[in-house]
ZAGUVEX-460228 format. One record per residue (C-alpha): residue number from 1; residue in one letter; x, y, z. Coordinates in Angstrom, 3 decimals, m for minus. Layout:
ZAGUVEX-460228
<rec><num>NUM</num><residuo>A</residuo><xx>X</xx><yy>Y</yy><zz>Z</zz></rec>
...
end
This chain:
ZAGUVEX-460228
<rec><num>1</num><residuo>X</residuo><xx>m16.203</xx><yy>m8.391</yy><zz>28.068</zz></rec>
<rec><num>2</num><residuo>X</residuo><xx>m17.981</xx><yy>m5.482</yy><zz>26.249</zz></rec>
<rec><num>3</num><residuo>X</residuo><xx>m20.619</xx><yy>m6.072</yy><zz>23.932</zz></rec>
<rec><num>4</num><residuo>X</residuo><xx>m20.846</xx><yy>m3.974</yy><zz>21.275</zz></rec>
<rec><num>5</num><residuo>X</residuo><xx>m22.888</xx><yy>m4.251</yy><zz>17.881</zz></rec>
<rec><num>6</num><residuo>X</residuo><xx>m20.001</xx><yy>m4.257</yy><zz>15.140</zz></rec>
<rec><num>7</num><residuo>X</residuo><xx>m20.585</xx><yy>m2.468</yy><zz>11.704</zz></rec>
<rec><num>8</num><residuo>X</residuo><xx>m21.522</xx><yy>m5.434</yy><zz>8.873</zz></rec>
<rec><num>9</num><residuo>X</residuo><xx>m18.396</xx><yy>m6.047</yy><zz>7.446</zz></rec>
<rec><num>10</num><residuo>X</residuo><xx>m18.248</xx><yy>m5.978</yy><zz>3.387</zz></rec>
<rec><num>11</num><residuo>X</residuo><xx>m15.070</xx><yy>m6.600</yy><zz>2.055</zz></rec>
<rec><num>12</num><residuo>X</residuo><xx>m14.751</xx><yy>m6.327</yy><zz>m1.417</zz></rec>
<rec><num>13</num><residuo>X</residuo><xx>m11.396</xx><yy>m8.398</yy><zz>m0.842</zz></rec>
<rec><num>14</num><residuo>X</residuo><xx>m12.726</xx><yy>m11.220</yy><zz>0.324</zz></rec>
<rec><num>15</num><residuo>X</residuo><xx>m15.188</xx><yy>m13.225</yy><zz>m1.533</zz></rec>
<rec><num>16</num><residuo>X</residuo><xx>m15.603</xx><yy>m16.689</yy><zz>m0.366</zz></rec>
<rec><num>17</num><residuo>X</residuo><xx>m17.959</xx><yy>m18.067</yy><zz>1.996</zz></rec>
<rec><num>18</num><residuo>X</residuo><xx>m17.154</xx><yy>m17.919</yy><zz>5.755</zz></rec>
<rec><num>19</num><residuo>X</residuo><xx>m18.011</xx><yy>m21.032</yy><zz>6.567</zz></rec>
<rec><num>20</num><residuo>X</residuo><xx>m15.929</xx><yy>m23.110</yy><zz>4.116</zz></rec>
<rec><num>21</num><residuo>X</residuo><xx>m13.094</xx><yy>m20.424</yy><zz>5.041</zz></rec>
<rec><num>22</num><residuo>X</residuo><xx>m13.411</xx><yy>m21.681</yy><zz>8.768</zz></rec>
<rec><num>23</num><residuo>X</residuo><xx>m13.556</xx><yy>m25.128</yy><zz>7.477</zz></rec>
<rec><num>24</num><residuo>X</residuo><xx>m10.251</xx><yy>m24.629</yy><zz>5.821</zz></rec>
<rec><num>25</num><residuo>X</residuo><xx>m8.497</xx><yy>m22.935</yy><zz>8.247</zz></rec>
<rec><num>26</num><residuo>X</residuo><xx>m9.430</xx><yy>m25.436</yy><zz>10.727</zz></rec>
<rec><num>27</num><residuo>X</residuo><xx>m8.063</xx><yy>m27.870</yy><zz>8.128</zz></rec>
<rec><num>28</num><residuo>X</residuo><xx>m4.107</xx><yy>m26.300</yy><zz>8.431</zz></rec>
<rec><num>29</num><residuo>X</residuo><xx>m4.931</xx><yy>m25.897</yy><zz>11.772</zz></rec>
<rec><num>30</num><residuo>X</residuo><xx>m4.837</xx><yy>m29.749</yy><zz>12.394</zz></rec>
<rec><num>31</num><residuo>X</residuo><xx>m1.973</xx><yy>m29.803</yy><zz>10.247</zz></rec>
<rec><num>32</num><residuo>X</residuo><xx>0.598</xx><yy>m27.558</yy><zz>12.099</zz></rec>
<rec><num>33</num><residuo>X</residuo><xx>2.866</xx><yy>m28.639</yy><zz>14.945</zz></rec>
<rec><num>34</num><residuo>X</residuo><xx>0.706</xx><yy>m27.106</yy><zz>17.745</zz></rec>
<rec><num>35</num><residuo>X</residuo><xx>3.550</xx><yy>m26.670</yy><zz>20.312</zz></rec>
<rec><num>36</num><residuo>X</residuo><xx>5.800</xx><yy>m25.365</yy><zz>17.775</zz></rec>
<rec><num>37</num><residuo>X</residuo><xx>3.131</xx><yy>m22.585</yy><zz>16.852</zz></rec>
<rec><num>38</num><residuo>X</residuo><xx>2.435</xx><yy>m22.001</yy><zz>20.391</zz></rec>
<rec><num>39</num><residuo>X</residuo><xx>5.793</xx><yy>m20.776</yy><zz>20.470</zz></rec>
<rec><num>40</num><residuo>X</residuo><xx>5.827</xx><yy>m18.518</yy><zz>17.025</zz></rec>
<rec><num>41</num><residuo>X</residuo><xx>2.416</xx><yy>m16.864</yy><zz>17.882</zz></rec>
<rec><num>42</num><residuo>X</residuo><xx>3.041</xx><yy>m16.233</yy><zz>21.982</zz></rec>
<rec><num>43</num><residuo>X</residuo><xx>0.227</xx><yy>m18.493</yy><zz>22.737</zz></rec>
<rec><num>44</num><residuo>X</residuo><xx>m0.440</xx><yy>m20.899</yy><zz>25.969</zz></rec>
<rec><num>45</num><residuo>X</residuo><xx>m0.405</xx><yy>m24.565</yy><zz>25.624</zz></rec>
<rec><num>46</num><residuo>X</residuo><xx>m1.890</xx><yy>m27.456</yy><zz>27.179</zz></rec>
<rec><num>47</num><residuo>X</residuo><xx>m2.810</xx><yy>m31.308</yy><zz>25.657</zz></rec>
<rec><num>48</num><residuo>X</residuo><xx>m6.495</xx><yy>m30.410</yy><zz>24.904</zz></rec>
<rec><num>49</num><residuo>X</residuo><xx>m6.312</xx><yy>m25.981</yy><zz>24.846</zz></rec>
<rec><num>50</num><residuo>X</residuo><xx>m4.590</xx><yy>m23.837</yy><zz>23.082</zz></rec>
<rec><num>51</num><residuo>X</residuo><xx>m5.128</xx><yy>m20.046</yy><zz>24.187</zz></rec>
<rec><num>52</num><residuo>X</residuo><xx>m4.360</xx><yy>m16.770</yy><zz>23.309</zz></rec>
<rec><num>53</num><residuo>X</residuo><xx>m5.036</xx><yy>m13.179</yy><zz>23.448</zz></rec>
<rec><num>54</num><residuo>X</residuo><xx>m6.773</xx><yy>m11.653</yy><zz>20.611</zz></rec>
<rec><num>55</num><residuo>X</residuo><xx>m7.919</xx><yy>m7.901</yy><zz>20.326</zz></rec>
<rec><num>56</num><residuo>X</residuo><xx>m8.123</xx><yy>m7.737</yy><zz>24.528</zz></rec>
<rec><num>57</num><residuo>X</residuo><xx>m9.716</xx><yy>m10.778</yy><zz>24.493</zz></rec>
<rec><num>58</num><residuo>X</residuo><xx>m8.627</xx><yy>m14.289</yy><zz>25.938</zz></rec>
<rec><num>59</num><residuo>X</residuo><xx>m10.057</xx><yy>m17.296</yy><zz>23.626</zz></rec>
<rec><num>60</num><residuo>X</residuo><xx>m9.575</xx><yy>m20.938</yy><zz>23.885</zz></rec>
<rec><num>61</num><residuo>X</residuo><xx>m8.747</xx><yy>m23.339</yy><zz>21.130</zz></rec>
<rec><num>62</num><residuo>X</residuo><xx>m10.251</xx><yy>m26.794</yy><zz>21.788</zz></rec>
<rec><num>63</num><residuo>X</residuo><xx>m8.381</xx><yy>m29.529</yy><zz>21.003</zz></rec>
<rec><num>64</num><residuo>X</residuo><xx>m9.091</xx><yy>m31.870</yy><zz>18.665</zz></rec>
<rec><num>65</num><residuo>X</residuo><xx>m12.293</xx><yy>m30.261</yy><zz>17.924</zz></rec>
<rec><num>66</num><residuo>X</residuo><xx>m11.178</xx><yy>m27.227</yy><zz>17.198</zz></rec>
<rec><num>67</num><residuo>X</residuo><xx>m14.000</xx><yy>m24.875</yy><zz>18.752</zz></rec>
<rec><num>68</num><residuo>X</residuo><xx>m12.761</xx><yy>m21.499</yy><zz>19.180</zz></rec>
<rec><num>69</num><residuo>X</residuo><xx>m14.723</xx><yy>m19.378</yy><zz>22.524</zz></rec>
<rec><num>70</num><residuo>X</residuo><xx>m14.069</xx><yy>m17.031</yy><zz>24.741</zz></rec>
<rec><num>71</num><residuo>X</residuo><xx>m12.400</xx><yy>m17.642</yy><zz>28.430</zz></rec>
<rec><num>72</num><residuo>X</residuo><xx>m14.169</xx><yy>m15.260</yy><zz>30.028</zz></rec>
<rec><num>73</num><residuo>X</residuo><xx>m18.105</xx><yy>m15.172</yy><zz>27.954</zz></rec>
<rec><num>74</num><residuo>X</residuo><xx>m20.125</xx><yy>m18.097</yy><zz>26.878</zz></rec>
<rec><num>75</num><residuo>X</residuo><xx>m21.327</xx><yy>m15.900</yy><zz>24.166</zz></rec>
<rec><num>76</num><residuo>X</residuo><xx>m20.527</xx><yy>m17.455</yy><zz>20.358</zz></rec>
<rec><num>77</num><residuo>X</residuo><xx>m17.008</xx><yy>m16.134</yy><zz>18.913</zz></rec>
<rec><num>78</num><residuo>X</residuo><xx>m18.245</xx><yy>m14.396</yy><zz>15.334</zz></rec>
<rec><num>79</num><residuo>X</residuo><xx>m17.039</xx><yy>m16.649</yy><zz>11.891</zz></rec>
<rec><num>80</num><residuo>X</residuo><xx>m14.552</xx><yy>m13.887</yy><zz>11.180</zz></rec>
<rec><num>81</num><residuo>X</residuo><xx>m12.943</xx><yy>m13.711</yy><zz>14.627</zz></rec>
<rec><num>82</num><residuo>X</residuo><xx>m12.954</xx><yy>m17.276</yy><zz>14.179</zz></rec>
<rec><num>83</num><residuo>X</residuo><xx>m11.016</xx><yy>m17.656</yy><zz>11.034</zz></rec>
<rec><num>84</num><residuo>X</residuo><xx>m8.216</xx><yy>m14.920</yy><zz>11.691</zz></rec>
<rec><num>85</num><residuo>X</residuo><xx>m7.445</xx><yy>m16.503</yy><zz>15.054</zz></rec>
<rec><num>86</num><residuo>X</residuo><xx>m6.931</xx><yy>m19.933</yy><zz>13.685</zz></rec>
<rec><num>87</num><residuo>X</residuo><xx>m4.879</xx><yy>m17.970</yy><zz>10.726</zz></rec>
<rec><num>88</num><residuo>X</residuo><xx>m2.616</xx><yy>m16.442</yy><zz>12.990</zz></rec>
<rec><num>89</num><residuo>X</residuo><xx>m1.915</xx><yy>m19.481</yy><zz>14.801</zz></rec>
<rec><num>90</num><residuo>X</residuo><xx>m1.161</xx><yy>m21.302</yy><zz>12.029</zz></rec>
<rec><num>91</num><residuo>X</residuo><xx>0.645</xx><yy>m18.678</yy><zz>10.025</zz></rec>
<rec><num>92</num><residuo>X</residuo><xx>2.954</xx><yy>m17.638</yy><zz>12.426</zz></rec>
<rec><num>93</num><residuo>X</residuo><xx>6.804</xx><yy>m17.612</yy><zz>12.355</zz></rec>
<rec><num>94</num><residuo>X</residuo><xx>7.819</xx><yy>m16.225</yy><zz>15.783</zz></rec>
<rec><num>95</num><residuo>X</residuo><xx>9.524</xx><yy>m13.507</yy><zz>14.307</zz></rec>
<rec><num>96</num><residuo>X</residuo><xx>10.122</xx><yy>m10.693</yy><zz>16.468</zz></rec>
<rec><num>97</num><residuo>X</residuo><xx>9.352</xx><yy>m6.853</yy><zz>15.856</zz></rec>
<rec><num>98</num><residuo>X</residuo><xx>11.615</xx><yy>m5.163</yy><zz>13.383</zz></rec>
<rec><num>99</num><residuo>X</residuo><xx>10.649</xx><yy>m1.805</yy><zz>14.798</zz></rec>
<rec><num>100</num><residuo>X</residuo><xx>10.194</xx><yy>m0.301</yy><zz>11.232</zz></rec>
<rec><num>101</num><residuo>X</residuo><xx>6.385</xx><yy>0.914</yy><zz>10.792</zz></rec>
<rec><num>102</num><residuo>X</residuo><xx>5.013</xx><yy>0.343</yy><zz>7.025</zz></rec>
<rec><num>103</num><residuo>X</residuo><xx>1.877</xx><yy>1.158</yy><zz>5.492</zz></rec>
<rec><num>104</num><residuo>X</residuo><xx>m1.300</xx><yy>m0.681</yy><zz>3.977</zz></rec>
<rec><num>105</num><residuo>X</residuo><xx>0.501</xx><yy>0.254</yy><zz>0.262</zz></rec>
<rec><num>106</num><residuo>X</residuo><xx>3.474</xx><yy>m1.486</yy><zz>1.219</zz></rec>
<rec><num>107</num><residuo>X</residuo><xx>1.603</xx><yy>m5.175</yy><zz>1.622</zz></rec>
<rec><num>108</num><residuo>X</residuo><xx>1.498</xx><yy>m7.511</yy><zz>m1.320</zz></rec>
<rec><num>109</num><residuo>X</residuo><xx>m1.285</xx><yy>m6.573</yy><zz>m3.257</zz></rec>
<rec><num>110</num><residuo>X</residuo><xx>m1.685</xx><yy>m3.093</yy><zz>m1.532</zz></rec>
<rec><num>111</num><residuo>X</residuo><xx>m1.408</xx><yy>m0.443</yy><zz>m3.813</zz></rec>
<rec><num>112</num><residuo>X</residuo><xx>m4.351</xx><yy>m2.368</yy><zz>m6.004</zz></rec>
<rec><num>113</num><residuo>X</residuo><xx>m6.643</xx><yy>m2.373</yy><zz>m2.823</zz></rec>
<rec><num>114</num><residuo>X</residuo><xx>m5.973</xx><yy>0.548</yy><zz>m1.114</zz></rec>
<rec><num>115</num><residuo>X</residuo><xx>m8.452</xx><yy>2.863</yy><zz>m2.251</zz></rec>
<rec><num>116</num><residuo>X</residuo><xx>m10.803</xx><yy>m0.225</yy><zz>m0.513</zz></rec>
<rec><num>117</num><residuo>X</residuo><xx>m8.548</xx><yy>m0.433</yy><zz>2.822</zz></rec>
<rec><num>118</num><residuo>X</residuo><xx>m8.778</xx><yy>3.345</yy><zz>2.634</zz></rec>
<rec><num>119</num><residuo>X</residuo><xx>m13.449</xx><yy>3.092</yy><zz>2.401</zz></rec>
<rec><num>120</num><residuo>X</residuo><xx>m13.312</xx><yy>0.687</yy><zz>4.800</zz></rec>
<rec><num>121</num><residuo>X</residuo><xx>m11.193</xx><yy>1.913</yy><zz>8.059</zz></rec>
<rec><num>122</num><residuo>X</residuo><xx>m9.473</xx><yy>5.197</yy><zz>6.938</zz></rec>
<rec><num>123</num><residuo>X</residuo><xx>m12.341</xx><yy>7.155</yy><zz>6.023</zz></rec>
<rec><num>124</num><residuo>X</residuo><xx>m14.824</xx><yy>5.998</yy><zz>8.726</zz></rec>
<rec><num>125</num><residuo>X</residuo><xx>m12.213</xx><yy>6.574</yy><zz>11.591</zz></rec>
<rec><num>126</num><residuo>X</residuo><xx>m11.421</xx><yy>10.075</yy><zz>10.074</zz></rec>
<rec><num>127</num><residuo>X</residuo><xx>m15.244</xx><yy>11.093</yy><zz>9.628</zz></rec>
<rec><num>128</num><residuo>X</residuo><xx>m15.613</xx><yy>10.521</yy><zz>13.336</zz></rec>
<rec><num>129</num><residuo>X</residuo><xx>m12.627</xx><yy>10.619</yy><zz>15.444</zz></rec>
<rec><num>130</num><residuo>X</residuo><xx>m11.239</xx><yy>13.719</yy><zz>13.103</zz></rec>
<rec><num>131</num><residuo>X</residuo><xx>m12.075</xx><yy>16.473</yy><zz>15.324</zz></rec>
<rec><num>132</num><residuo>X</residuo><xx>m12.112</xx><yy>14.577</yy><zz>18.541</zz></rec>
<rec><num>133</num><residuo>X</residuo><xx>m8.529</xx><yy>12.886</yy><zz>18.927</zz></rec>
<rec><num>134</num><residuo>X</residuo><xx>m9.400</xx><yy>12.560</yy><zz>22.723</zz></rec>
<rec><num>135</num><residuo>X</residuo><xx>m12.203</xx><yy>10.806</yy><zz>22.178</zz></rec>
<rec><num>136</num><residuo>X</residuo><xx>m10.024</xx><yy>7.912</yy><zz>20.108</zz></rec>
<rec><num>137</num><residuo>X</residuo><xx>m7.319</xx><yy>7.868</yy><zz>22.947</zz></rec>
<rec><num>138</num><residuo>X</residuo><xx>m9.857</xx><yy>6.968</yy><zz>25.396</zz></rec>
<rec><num>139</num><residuo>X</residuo><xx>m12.044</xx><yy>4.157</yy><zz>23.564</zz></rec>
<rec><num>140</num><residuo>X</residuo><xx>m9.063</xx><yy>2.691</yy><zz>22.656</zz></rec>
<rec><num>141</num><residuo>X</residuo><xx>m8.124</xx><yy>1.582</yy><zz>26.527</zz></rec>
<rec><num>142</num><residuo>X</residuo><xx>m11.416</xx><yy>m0.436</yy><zz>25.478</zz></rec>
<rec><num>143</num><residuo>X</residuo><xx>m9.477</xx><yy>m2.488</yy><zz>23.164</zz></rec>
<rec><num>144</num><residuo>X</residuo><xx>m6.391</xx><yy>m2.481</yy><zz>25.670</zz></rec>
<rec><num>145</num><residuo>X</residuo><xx>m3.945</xx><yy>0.321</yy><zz>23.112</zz></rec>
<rec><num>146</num><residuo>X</residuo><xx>m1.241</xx><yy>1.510</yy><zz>24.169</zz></rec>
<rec><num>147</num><residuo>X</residuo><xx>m0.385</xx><yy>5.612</yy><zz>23.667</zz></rec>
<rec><num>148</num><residuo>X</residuo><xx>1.606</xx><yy>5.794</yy><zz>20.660</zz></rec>
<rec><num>149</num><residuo>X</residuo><xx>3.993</xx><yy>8.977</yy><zz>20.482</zz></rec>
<rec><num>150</num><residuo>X</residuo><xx>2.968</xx><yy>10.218</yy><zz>16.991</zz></rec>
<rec><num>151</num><residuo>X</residuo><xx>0.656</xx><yy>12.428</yy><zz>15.578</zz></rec>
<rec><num>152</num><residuo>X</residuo><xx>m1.887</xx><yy>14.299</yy><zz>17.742</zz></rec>
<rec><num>153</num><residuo>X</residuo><xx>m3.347</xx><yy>10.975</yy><zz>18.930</zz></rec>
<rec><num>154</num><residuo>X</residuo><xx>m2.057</xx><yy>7.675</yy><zz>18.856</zz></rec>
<rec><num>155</num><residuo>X</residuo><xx>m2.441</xx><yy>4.266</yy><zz>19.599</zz></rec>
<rec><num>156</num><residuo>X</residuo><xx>m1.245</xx><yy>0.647</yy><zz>19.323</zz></rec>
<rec><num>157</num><residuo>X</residuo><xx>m3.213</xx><yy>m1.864</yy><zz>19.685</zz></rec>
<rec><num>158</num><residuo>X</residuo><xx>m2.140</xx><yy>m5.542</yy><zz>19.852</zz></rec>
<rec><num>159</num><residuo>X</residuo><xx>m4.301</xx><yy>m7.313</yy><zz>17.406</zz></rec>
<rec><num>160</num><residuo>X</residuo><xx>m2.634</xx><yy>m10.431</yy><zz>18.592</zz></rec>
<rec><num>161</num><residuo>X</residuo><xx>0.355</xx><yy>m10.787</yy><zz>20.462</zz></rec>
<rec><num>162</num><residuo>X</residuo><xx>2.654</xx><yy>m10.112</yy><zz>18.168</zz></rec>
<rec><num>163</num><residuo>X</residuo><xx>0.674</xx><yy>m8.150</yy><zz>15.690</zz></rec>
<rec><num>164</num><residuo>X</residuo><xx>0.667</xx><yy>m4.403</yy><zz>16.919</zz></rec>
<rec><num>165</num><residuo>X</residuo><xx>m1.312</xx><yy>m2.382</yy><zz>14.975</zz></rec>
<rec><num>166</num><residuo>X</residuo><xx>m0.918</xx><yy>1.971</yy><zz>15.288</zz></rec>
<rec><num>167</num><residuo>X</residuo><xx>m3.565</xx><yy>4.269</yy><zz>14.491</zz></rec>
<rec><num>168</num><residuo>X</residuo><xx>m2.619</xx><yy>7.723</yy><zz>14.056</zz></rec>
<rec><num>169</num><residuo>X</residuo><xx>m4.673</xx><yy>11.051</yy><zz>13.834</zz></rec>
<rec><num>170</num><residuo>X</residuo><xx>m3.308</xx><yy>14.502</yy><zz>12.868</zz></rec>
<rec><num>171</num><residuo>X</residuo><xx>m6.122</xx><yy>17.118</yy><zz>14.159</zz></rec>
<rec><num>172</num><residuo>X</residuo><xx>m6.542</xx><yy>19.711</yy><zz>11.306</zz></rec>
<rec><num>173</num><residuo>X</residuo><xx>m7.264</xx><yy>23.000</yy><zz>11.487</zz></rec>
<rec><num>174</num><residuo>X</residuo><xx>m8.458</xx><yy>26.137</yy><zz>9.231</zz></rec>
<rec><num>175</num><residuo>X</residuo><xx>m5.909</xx><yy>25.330</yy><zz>6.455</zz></rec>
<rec><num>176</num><residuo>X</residuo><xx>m5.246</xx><yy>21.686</yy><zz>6.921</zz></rec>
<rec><num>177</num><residuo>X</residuo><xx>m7.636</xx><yy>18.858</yy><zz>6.915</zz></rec>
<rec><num>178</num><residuo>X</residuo><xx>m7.396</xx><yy>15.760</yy><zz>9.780</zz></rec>
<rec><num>179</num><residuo>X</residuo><xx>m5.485</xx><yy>13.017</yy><zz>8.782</zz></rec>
<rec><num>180</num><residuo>X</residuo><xx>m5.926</xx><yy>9.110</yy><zz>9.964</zz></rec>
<rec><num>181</num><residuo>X</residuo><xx>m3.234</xx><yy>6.471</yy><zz>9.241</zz></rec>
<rec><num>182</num><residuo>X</residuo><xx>m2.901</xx><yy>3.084</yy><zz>10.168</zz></rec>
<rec><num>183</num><residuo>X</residuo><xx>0.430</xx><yy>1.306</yy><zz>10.473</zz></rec>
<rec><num>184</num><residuo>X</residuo><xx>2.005</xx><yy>m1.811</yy><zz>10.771</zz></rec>
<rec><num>185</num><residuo>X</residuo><xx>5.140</xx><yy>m3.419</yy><zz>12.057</zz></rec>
<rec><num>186</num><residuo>X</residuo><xx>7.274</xx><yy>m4.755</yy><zz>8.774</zz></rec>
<rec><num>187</num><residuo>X</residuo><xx>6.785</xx><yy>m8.544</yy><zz>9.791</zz></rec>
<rec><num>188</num><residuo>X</residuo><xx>3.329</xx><yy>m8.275</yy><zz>9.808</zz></rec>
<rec><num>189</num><residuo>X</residuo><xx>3.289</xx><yy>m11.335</yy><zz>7.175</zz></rec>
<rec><num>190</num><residuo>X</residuo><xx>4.824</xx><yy>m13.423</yy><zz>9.385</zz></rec>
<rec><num>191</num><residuo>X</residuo><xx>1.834</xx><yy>m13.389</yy><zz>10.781</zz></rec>
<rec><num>192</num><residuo>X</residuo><xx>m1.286</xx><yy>m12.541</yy><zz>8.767</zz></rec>
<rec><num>193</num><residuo>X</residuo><xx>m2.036</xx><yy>m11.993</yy><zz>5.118</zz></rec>
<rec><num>194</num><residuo>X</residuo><xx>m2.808</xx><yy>m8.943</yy><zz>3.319</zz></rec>
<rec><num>195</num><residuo>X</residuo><xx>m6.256</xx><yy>m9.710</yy><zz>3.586</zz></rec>
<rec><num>196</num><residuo>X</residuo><xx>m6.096</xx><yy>m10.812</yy><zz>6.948</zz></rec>
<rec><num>197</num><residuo>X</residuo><xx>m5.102</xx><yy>m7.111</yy><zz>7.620</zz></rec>
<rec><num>198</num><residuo>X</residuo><xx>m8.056</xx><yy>m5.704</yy><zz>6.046</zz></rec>
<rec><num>199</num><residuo>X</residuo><xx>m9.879</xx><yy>m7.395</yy><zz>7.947</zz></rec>
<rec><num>200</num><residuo>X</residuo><xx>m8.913</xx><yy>m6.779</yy><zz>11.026</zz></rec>
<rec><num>201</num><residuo>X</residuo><xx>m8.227</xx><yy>m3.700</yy><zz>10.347</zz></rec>
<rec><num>202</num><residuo>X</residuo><xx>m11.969</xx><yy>m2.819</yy><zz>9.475</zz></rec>
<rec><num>203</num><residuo>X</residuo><xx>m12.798</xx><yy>m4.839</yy><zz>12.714</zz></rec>
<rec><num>204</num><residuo>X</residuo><xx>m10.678</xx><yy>m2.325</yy><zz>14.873</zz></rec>
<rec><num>205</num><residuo>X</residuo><xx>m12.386</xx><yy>0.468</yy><zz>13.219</zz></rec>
<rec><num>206</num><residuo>X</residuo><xx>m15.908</xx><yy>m0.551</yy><zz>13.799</zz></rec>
<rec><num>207</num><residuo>X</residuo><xx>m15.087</xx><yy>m1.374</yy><zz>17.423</zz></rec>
<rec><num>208</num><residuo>X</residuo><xx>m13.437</xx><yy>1.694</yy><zz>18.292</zz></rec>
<rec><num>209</num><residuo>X</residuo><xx>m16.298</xx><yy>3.791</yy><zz>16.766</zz></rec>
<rec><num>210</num><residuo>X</residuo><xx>m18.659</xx><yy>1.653</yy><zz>18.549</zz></rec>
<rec><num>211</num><residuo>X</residuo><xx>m17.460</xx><yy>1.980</yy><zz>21.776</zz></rec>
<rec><num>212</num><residuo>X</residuo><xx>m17.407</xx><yy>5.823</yy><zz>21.068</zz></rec>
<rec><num>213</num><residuo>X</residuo><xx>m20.676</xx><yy>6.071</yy><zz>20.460</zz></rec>
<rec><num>214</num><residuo>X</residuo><xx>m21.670</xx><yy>4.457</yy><zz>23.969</zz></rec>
<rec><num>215</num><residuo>X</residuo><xx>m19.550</xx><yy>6.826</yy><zz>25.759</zz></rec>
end
């Protein structure tokens, strides 16, 4: 596993403490019909471990306690990695991929918090992977993307198993500024929330552009 230092994360969409958040999510979590969500979210099952694959990562659910860590690290599993995991799991519907892309604007609530979506991933991955899309290409094998085929540089990175997520840079040039995009599959909430996408979202930013700055 890489190690990076991850930007602080201060999301004007999300107010409420982390803690009680994991305490809550933990709560459905005990709730669901594990098996069953195994199944919606792509995840492994076994009597006392659930596990899945999260941002080219491998974690482990503990069952009953419900401790989330790493396969592969003993180090501790951040609050907010925490809490989406355990929302995924518990929100999904095992719906498969529609294959139509949408657009932060097109989630509940998006058009309201998109100039915030937009200040917290757009603008940062545009202020430093605008003029290198080579550079985002190759610190997003860090995060296991994919090439996408749009754009001057794409990728699409699997936030979860069935949550792809693209990011998309148009180089500029003397007449045209760069452009950054990031899009999403149209089931995306059949898997997270709107806010769950924000932050995630701002998670894959500040990864990517901390990777970058170690290479």
């Amino acid at each position: 596993m890489i190690n990076m230092p991850e930007q602080p994360l201060k999301n004007d969409l999300i107010v409420y403490n982390l803690s009680d958040a994991l305490a809550v999510a933990q709560k459905q979590f005990s709730s669901v019909d594990i098996p069953r969500q195994c199944q919606n979210s792509g995840a492994l099952c076994s009597p006392e471990i659930v596990t899945l694959n999260y941002l080219n990562e491998i974690y482990r659910i503990n069952i009953p306690t419900i401790e989330i860590a790493f396969v592969d690290s003993k180090q501790p599993v951040p609050l907010r990695d925490k809490i989406l995991i355990l929302h995924y799991f518990t929100q999904a519907k095992g719906m498969s991929l529609t294959g139509k892309q949408i657009p932060y604007r097109d989630l509940p609530g998006g058009l309201v918090y998109l100039p915030t979506f937009i200040k917290r991933t757009i603008e940062p991955l545009y202020e430093f992977f605008g003029k290198e899309p080579a550079l985002l290409v190759g610190v997003g094998k860090m995060l296991g993307a994919r090439p996408g085929t749009v754009g001057d540089a794409s990728l699409i990175i699997d936030a979860f198993t069935r949550v792809p997520i693209s990011v998309i840079l148009w180089q500029g040039d003397d007449e045209l500024n760069s452009e950054v995009n990031l899009l999403f599959d149209a089931n995306i909430l059949d898997y997270l929330t709107s806010e769950d996408v924000t932050i995630v979202c701002e998670i894959i930013t500040w990864r990517l552009i901390n990777y970058a700055k170690k290479v």
